[in-house]
C-alpha positions as CSV (number, residue, x, y, z in Angstrom):
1,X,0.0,0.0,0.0
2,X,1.6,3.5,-0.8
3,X,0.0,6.6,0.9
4,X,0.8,9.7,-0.3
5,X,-0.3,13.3,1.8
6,X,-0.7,16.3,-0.3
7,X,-1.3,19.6,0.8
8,X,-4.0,21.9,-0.2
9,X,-6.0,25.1,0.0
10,X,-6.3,26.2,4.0
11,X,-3.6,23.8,4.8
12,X,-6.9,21.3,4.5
13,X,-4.5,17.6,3.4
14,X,-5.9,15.4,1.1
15,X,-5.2,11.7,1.8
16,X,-4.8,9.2,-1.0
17,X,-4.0,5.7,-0.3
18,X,-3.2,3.8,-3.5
19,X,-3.8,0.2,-3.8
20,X,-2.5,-1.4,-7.2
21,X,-3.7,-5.3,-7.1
22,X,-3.9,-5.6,-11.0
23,X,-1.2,-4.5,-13.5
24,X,-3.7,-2.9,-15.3
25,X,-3.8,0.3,-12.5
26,X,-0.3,0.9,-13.0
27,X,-0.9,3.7,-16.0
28,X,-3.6,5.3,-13.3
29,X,-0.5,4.9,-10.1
30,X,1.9,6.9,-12.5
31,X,-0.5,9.1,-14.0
32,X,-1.8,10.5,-10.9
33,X,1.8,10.9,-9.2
34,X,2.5,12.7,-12.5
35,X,-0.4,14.9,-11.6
36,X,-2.0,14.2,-14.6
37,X,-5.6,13.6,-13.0
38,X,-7.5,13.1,-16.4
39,X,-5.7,10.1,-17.4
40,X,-5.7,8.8,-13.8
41,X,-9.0,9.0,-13.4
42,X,-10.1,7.6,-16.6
43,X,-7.5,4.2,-15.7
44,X,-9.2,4.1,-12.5
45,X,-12.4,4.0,-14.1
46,X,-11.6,1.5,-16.4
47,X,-10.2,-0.6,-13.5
48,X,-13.8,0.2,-11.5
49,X,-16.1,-1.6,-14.5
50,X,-13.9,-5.1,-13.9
51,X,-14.3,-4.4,-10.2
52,X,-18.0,-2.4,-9.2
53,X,-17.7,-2.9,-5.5
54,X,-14.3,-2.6,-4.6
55,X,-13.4,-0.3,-2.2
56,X,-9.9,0.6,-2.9
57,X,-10.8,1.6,-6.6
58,X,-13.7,3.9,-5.7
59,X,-10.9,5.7,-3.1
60,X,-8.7,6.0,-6.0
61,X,-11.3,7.5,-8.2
62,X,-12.2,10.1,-5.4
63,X,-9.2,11.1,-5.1
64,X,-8.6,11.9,-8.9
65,X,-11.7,13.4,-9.0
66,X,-10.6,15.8,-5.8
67,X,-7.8,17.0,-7.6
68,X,-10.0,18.1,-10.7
69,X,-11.4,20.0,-8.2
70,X,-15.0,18.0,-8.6
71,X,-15.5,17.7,-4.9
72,X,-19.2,16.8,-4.9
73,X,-18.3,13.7,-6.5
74,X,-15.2,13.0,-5.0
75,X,-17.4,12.8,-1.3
76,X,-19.5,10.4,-3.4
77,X,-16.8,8.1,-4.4
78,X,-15.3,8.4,-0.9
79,X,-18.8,7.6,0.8
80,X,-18.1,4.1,-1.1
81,X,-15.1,3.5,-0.2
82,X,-15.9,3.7,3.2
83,X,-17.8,0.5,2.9
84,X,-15.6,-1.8,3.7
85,X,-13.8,-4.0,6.8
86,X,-10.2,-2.4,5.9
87,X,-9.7,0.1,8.8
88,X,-7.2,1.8,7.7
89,X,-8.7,2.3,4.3
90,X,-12.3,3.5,6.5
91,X,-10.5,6.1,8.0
92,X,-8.3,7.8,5.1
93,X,-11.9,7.4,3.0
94,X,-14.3,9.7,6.4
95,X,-10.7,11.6,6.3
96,X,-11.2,12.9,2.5
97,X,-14.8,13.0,3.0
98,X,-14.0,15.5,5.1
99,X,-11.3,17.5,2.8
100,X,-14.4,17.3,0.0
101,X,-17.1,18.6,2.4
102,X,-14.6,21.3,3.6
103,X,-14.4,22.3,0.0
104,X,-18.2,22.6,-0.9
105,X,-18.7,24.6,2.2
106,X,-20.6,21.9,4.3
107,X,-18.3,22.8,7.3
108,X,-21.0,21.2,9.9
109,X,-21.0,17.8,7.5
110,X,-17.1,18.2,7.5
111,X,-16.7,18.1,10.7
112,X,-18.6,15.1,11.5
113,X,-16.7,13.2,8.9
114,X,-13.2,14.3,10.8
115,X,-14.9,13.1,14.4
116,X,-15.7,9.6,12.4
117,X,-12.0,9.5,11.1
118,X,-10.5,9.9,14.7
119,X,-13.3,7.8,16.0
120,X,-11.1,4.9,14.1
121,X,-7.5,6.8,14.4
122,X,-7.8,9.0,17.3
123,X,-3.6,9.7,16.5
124,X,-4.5,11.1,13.4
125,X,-2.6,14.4,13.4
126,X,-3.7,15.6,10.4
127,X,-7.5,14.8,11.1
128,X,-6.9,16.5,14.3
129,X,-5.8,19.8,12.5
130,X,-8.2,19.7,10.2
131,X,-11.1,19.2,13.0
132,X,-10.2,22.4,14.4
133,X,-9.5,24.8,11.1
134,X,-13.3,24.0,10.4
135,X,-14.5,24.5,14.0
136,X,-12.5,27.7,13.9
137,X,-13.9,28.5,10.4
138,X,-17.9,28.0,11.8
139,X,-16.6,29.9,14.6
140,X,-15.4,32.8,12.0
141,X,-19.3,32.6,10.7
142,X,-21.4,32.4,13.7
143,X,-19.3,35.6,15.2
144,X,-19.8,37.1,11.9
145,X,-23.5,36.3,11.6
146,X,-24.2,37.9,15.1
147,X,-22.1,41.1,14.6
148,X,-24.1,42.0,11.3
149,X,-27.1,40.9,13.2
150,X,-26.4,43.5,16.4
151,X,-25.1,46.1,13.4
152,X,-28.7,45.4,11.8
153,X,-30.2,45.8,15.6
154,X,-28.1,49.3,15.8
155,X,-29.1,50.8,12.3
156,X,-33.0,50.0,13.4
157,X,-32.4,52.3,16.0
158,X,-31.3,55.0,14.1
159,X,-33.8,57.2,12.6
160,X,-32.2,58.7,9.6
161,X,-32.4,62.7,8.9
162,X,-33.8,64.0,5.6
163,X,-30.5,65.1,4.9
164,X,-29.2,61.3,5.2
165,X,-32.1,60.1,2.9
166,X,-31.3,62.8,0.0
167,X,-27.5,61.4,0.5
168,X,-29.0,58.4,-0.1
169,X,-31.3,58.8,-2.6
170,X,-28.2,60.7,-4.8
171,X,-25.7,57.1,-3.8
172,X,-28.1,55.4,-5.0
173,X,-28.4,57.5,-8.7
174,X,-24.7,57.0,-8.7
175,X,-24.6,53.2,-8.4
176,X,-27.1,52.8,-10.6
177,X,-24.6,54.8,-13.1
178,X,-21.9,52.0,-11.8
179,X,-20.3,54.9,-10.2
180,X,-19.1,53.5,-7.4
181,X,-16.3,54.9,-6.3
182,X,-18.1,58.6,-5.8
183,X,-21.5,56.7,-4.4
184,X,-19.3,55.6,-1.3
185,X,-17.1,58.4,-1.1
186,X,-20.5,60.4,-1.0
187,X,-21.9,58.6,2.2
188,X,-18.7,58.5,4.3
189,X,-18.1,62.0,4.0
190,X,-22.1,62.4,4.7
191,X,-21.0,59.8,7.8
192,X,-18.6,63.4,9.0
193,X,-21.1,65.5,8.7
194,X,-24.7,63.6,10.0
195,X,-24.0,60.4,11.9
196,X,-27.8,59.4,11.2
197,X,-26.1,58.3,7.5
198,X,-24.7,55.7,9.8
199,X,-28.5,54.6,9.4
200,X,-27.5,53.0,5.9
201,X,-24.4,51.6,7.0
202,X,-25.4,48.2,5.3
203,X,-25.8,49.6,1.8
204,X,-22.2,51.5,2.8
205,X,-20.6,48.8,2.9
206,X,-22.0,46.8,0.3
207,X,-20.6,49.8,-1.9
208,X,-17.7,49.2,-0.4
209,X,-17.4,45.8,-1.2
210,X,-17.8,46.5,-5.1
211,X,-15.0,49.4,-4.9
212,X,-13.0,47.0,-3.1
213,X,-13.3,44.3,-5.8
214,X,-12.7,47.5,-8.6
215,X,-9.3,48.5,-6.9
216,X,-8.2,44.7,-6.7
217,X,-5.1,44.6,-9.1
């Protein structure tokens, strides 16, 4: 059995255990070392239609498919390979499961998949590690989600002067003109002058956000 640890985005490893039993997988083995995940996954494929049920092949398949980036599918393939009595095999396949959920977003799913993974290797470093970048990351998100919320709370309260709705009113004429830039530079100096502008601070900084993308280089 060779293993081989890659890493990825977020420092998030993918695990790929390799298993060659037929001669016939060795143009997928050298293929996906050469990181030539087309042809790899197309041999491992091939090797899957002699072999519908085996465990080992459907790893090898989500693996290639991982590193097209197809992660959906890639959790698919490693949700059968976890069927079966190899341990070791079990654990690297609720390990990637993980690394694929991670990627589409599911960070809740994800993180179940790492607690099954260490359920059956509870030395796994790297499952570990990866256990506590997505708890950190739905800790990002749930801080997030209640700091716009008390923001939202805040701009409620404020009850906006008619001078902050004609400010308004004229950012909005701007944006619609894709004049960005001078639709945010509008409110924040309106910000220095009436702090009931701060009334609107959502549709600030949504502004924001596209003069932010427009200065990216």
């Amino acid at each position: 059995m060779m293993t081989i640890r890659i890493i990825a985005t977020l420092l998030i490893f993918l695990v790929s255990t390799i298993v060659f039993a037929q001669d016939k997988l060795s143009k997928g083995k050298s293929a996906y070392e050469n990181g030539n995940w087309d042809e790899a996954l197309t041999q491992f494929q091939e090797a899957l239609i002699d072999d519908p049920e085996n465990p080992v092949l459907h790893f090898n398949v989500g693996s290639a498919l991982y590193r097209k980036e197809k992660f959906q599918e890639a959790f698919n393939a490693f949700q059968k390979s976890a069927a079966t009595e190899d341990i070791a095999l079990q654990q690297s396949a609720y390990y990637n499961q993980g690394n694929a959920l991670y990627r589409l977003s599911k960070y809740q799913e994800a993180v179940a998949a790492y607690k099954q993974a260490l359920e059956l290797n509870p030395d796994d470093v790297d499952a570990k590690h990866n256990l506590e970048l997505v708890r950190a990351r739905l800790k990002e998100m749930a801080d997030k989600q209640q700091q716009e919320q008390q923001q939202q709370q805040q701009q409620e309260q404020i009850t906006p002067s008619e001078y902050a709705k004609q400010l308004k009113a004229e950012a909005e004429r701007l944006v619609a003109m894709r004049r960005y830039r001078e639709a945010y530079d509008l409110m924040s100096q309106g910000l220095n002058t009436d702090e009931t502008v701060a009334a609107f601070q959502s549709f600030i900084d949504r502004i924001k956000t596209v003069v932010d993308i427009e200065d990216a280089p």
